[in-house]
C-alpha positions in Angstrom: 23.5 -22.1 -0.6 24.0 -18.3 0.4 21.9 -16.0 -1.0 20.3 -12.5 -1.1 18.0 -14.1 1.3 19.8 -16.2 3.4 19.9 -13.5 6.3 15.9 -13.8 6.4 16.3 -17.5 6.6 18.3 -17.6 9.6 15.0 -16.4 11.7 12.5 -18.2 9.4 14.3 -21.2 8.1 14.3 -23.0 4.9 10.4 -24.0 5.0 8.7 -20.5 5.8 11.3 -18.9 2.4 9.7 -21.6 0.1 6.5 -20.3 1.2 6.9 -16.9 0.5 8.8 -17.8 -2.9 5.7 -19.6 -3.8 3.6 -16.6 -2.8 1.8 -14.3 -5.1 0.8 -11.2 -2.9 -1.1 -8.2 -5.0 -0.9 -4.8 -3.3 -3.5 -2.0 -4.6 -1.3 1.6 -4.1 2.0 2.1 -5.2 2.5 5.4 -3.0 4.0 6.1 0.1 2.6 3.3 2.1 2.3 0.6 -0.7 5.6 1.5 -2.1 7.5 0.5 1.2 5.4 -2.7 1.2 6.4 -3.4 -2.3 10.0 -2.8 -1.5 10.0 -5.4 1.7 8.0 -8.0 0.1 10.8 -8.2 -2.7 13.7 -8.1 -0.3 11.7 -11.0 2.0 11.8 -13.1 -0.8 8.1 -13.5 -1.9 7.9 -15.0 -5.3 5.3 -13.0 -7.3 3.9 -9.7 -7.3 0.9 -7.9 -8.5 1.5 -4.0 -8.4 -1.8 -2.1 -9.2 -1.6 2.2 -9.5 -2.6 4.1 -12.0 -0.2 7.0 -11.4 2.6 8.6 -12.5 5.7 9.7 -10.2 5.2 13.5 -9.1 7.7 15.8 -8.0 6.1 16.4 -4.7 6.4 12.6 -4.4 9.7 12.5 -3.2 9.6 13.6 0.5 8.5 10.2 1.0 7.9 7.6 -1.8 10.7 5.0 -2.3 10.0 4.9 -6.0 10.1 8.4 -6.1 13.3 10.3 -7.0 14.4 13.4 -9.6 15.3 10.6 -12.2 11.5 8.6 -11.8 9.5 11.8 -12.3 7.1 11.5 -14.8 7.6 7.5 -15.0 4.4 5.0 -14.0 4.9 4.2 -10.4 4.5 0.4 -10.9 7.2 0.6 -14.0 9.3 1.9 -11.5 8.7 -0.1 -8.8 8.7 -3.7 -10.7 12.4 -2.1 -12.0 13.4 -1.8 -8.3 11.6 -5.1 -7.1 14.0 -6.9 -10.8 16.7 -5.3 -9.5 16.1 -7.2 -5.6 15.3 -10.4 -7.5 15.6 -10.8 -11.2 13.7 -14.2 -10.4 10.6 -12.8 -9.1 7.5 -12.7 -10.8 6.4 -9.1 -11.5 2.7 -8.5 -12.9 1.7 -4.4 -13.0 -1.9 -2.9 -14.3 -1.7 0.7 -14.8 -5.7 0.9 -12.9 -7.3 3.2 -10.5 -8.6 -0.2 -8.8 -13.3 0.9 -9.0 -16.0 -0.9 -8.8 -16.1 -0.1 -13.0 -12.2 -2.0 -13.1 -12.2 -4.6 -10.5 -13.1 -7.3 -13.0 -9.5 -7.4 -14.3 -8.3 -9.4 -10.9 -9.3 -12.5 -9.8 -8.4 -12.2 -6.4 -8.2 -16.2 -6.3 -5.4 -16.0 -7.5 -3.9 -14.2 -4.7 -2.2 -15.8 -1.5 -2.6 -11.9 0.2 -4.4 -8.7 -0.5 -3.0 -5.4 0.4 -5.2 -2.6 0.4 -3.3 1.1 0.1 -5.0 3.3 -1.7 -7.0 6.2 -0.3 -10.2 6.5 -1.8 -13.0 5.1 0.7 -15.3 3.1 -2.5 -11.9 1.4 -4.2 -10.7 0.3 -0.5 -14.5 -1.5 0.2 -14.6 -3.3 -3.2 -10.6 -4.6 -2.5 -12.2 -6.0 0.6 -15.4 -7.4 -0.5 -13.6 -9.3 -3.4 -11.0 -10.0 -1.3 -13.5 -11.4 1.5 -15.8 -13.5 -1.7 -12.5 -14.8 -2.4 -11.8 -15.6 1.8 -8.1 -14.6 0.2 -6.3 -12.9 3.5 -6.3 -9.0 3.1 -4.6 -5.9 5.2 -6.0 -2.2 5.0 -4.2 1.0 5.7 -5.7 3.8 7.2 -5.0 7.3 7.4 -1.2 7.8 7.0 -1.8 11.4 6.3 -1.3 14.2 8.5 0.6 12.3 11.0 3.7 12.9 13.2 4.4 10.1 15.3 5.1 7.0 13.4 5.4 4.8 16.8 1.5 5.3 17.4 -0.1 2.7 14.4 -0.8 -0.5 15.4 -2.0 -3.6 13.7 -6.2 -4.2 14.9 -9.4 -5.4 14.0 -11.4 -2.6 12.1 -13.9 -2.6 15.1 -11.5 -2.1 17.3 -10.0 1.4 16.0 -10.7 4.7 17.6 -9.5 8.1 16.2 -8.8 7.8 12.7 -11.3 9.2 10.4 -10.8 7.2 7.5 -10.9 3.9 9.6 -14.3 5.8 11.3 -15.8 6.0 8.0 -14.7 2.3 7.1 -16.1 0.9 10.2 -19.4 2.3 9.1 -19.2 0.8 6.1 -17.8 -2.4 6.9 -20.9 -3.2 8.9 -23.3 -2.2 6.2 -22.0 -4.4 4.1 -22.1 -7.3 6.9 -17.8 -7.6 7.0 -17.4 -8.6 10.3 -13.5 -8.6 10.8 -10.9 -6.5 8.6 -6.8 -6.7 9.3 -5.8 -3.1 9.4 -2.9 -0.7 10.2 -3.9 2.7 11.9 -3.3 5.2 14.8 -5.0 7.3 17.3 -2.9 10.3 16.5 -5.2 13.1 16.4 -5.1 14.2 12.6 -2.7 17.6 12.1 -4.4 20.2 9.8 -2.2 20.7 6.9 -1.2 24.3 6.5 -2.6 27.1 4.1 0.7 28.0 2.1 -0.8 28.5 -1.4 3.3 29.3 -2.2 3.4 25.8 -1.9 0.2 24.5 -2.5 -1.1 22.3 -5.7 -4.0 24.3 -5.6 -2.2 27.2 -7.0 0.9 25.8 -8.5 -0.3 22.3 -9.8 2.4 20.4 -12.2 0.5 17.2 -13.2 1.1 17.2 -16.7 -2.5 18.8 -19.6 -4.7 15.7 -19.2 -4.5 13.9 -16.4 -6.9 11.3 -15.1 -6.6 12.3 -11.4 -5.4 15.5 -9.7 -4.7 16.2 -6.5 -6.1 19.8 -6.8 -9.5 17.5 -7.0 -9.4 16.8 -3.7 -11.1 17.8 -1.0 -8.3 18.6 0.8 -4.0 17.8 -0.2 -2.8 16.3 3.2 0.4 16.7 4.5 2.7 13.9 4.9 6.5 13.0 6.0 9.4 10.5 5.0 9.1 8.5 8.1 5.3 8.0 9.1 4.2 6.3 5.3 7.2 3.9 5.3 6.5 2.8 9.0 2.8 2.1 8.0 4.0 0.3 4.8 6.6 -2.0 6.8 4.2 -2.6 9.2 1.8 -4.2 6.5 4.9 -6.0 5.1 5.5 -7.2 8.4 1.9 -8.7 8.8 2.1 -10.2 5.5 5.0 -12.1 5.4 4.4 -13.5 9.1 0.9 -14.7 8.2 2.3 -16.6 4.9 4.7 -18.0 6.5 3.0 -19.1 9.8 6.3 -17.7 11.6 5.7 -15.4 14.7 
């Protein structure tokens, strides 16, 4: 019978969209990457999602988050996205947890429960302990590197963690994945040479910050605010989306 999905079947057939119906995929970031994933997941058809973010839709948001637009600031981003993913298909299952995904908070996901980890979140210690439980679990799971400070959205590539080059983030997980004995990791990076962001305090959160009195995380905490665009976080998020859905469905 025809159906929201029926153009998706026509490449996968009927077998590989009961699969994904059946699915329950949990992806950690609701932000520029992970909100692209989010949004490709629910139009492939999968049947149940876990959406994990703390945060709350920022103005500055908007140059490249799907959730993101004048009428979502100030809204959770995982409210906002399981509206959208409802929206796609009222029939799938939508589970959100306003957690910054720590060691101190991972004990709210049993990630056997899970048919597919997705890893987008930035912060080097939440991105290991998605992996390890992920890996205890021997539950399929996809990274995302640096999306920051990129240009060229045709440069990532899907690879092994030991086979990146480049990329600081993925440097600094490569390190660390072998401390902690992980001998393989699915992720999505590129050798584009990291641009440094401009100083434009006119601009800059460091000088005109808008998270609203009592925040639990702002970006003027950073080390550095990176730069970003509309079309190299979406690529990377798609990307991951494509990975996913091919690997639960067995269909390449």
């Amino acid at each position: 019978m025809l159906n929201q999905f029926s153009r998706t079947q026509l490449l996968y057939g009927a077998e590989a969209m009961e699969k994904l119906s059946a699915s329950r995929v949990a992806v950690f970031g609701i932000g520029g990457v992970g909100g692209y994933v989010v949004e490709a997941l629910a139009r492939s058809g999968v049947g149940a999602l876990d959406l994990i973010d703390d945060d709350k839709v920022c103005l500055t948001n908007i140059n490249r988050q799907i959730i993101a637009t004048r009428k979502t600031v100030g809204q959770y981003k995982v409210d906002v996205a399981k509206e959208r993913v409802l929206d796609i298909n009222p029939d799938c299952v939508v589970r959100t947890y306003k957690t910054f995904y720590l060691p101190e908070t991972q004990d709210q996901f049993d990630f056997h429960d899970y048919d597919y980890v997705i890893d987008a979140i930035d912060t080097v210690t939440g991105k290991l302990g998605i992996i390890e439980q992920a890996k205890e679990a021997a539950t399929p799971v996809i990274s995302s590197m640096g999306a920051g400070n990129k240009l060229d959205p045709s440069m990532f590539e899907v690879a092994d963690i030991y086979e990146t080059s480049i990329c600081p983030l993925a440097k600094v997980m490569r390190h660390e994945c072998r401390k902690r004995g992980i001998d393989s990791l699915k992720v999505v990076y590129s050798k584009e040479k990291p641009k440094r962001p401009l100083e434009d305090m006119s601009i800059s959160c460091r000088t005109n910050c808008i998270c609203p009195p009592g925040a639990a995380r702002k970006c003027t905490e950073r080390r550095d605010i990176p730069g970003s665009t509309a079309f190299v976080p979406s690529v990377v998020g798609l990307i991951i989306a494509g990975e996913v859905i091919n690997d639960l469905t067995g269909v390449r």
